[in-house]
Each structure stands twice: as structure tokens, then as C-alpha cells.
KOLMAR-342129 format. One line per 10 residues: number of its first residue (from 1); their letters; for each residue x, y, z of C-alpha. Coordinates in steps of 0.25 Angstrom, whole numbers, plus 5000, padded with zeros to 4 digits. Example, Ala and Ser with C-alpha at 12.3 -4.5 7.8 and 13.67 -1.06 7.14 Angstrom:
<atoms>
1) AS) 5049,4982,5031  5055,4996,5029
</atoms>
This chain:
<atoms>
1) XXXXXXXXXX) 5000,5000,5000  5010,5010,5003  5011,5021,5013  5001,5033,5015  5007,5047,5016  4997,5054,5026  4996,5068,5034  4987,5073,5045  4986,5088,5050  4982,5089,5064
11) XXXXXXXXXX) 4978,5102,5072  4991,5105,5079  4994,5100,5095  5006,5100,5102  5005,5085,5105  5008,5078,5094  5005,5064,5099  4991,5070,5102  4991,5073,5089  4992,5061,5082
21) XXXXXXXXXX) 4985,5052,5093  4972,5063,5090  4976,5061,5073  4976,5045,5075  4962,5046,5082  4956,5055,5071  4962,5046,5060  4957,5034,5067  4943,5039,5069  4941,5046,5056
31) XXXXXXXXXX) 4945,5030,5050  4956,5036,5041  4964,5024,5041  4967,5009,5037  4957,4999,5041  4959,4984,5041  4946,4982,5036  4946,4988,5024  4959,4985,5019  4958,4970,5023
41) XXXXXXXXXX) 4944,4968,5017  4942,4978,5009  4952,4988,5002  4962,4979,4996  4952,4968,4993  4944,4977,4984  4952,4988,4980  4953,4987,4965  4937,4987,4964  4933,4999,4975
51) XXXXXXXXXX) 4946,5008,4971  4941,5017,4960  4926,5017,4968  4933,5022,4982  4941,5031,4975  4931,5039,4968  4922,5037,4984  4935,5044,4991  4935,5057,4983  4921,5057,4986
61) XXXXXXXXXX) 4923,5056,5002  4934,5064,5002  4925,5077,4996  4914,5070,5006  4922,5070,5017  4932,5082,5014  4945,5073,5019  4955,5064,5013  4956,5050,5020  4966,5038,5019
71) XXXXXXXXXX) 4960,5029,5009  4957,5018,5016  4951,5027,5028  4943,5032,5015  4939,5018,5012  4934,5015,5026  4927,5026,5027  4920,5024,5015  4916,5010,5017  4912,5014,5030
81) XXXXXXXXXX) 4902,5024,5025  4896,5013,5015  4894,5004,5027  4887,5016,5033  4877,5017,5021  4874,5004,5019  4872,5002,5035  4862,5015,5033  4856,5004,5023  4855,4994,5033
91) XXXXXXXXXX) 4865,4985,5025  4874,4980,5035  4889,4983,5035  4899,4980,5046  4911,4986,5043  4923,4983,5054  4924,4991,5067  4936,5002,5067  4948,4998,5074  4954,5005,5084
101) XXXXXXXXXX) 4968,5013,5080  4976,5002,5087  4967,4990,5079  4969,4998,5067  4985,5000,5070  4987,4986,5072  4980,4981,5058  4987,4992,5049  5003,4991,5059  5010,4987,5046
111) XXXXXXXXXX) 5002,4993,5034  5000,5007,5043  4988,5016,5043  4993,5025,5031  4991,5036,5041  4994,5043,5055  4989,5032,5061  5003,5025,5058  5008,5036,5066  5010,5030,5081
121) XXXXXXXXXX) 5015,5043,5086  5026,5054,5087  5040,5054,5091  5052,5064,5088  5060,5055,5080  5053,5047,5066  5049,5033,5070  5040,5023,5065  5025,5026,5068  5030,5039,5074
131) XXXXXXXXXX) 5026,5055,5070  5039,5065,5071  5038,5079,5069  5046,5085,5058  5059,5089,5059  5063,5105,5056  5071,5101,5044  5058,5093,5041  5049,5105,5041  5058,5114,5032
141) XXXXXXXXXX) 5059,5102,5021  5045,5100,5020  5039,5115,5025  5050,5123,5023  5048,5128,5037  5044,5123,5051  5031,5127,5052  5024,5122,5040  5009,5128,5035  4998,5118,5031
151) XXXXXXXXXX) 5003,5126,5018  5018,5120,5016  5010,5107,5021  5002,5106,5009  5016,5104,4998  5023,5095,5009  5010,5085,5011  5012,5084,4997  5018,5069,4994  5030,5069,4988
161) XXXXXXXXXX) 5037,5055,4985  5051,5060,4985  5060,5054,4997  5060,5065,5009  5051,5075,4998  5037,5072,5007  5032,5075,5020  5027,5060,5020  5041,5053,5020  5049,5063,5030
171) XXXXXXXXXX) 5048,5049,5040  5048,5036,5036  5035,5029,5033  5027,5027,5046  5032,5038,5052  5025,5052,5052  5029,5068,5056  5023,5077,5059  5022,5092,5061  5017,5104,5066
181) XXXXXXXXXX) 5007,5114,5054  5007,5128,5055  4998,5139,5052  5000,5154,5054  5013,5150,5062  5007,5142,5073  5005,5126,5073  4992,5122,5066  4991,5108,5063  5000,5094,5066
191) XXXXXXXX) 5002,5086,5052  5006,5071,5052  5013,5066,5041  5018,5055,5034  5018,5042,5026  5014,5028,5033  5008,5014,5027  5012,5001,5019
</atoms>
């Protein structure tokens, strides 16, 4: 499969393991993730035939519901929605229980999340499942300055597959960084980055 590159921008808090506790919890609750469910029985089993069809329903739900998602979160969410219609139908539909963060963490170890939840939690120096702040020689590569603007964000997000050219490959794969966004001179928002998956 391959890894994901991914990004999250989260208002700004001092306490950046709060931080990325709070961002696992949304993440987990809003089902943007992996689910074994789907890929064991349904994803890979039927791809070739529901590909062009899920497509064409994700741009749809993306103007619906005016946010990207991972794919596969896209894909359970979808399915879910037609459970919810044809339950409103009275056809029955039992769709599995949603794991816990742990359960899920567990089935997905080796394959990964393709998201922040790979990301176990922060530390000063790179390691494996670990956040790190960048670095000053960091922020002047990539911003040009130390305190970058959602502005110089926007070029720097932009993936670019040259070795040590992209935000998503300063750490290795499974590990993230992250830094402080600034707006009007004063933190505004905390973004997570990075590129994690097989």
C-alpha cells in the first residue's frame, strides 16, 4: 500500500502531549482511520468493481460535508451512512461495533494508521512513534523564518518527492514533527506532520 503523507493543525496549547492526546481522540471519534472491518472483508475483496463508483460518492461527500478524509475513513463513513438508510427502511444491517483506540492500534501495529494516530507521543529527539519539534535550521529551510504563517505553510505542505525537499520526509517514516503557527506575530495553531503506513 504504501505510506500516507498527513497534517493536522491544532489550536495552539503549550502542552503539546495534551495536544496530540486531544487530536488522537477527535480523530478516533470522528472515524477517520483504518478499520479492520472494512479492509479484511470489504476493501481489498471488491476494489476493482466499487472504485470508479466511490470515487465519484467521495467528491460528492466531500462538498457535502465540506472536509477531506483519509480514504478509508471515507469509505466507512460511507458505508455507515447506507447502513443508516436501509436500517431507516427497516432492512436489517449489523455493521461491527467500533474498536477502541487500543483495539484498533493493535490490528493495524504493523500496517500503521496512515495518520496521527501512528504517533505515540512527543519527545525532544526523533524516534520511532514519537513527535519532535523542528529544529531552528528546520524552520529556516522550510519557512525561511522561525515563525511561519499559515501562509508560508501553504508552499511547504505542498508534497514534493525529492529527498529532504518535503515537510513529510524531514523524520523518518513513522515519525512525526511538529511546530508552532503564527498569525500576527503570536502562536496560533500547533501543526502535526508527516508520512507514516506500509
Amino acid at each position: 500500500m504504501g505510506a500516507s503523507g498527513w497534517y493536522y493543525f491544532v489550536p495552539y496549547q503549550e502542552d503539546i502531549a495534551l495536544v496530540l492526546a486531544l487530536l488522537h481522540r477527535r480523530i478516533f471519534a470522528e472515524e477517520d482511520y483504518f478499520d479492520t472491518w472494512l479492509s479484511d472483508h470489504i476493501l481489498y475483496k471488491y476494489w476493482n468493481d466499487l472504485n470508479e463508483l466511490w470515487e465519484e460518492f467521495r467528491r460528492f461527500w466531500i462538498e457535502a460535508d465540506g472536509r477531506e478524509r483519509i480514504w478509508e475513513g471515507f469509505m466507512q463513513a460511507g458505508l455507515k451512512e447506507l447502513a443508516r438508510v436501509l436500517a431507516a427502511k427497516q432492512i436489517d444491517v449489523a455493521l461491527p461495533e467500533p474498536p477502541t483506540i487500543e483495539e484498533l492500534l493493535r490490528c493495524y501495529g504493523t500496517q500503521g494508521m496512515h495518520n496521527i494516530l501512528d504517533i505515540m507521543g512527543v519527545a525532544e529527539q526523533p524516534g520511532l512513534y514519537m513527535a519532535t519539534p523542528l529544529t531552528r535550521e528546520e524552520h529556516l529551510t522550510f519557512f525561511g523564518t522561525e515563525k511561519p504563517t499559515r501562509a508560508r505553510l501553504e508552499a511547504a505542505l505542498a508534497w514534493d518527492w525529492r529527498p529532504g525537499r518535503s515537510l513529510y520526509d524531514i523524520r523518518r517514516r513513522w515519525q512525526a514533527v511538529y511546530f508552532t503557527v503564527y498569525k500576527d506575530d503570536r502562536p496560533d495553531d500547533l501543526c502535526f506532520c508527516e508520512h507514516s503506513g506500509d
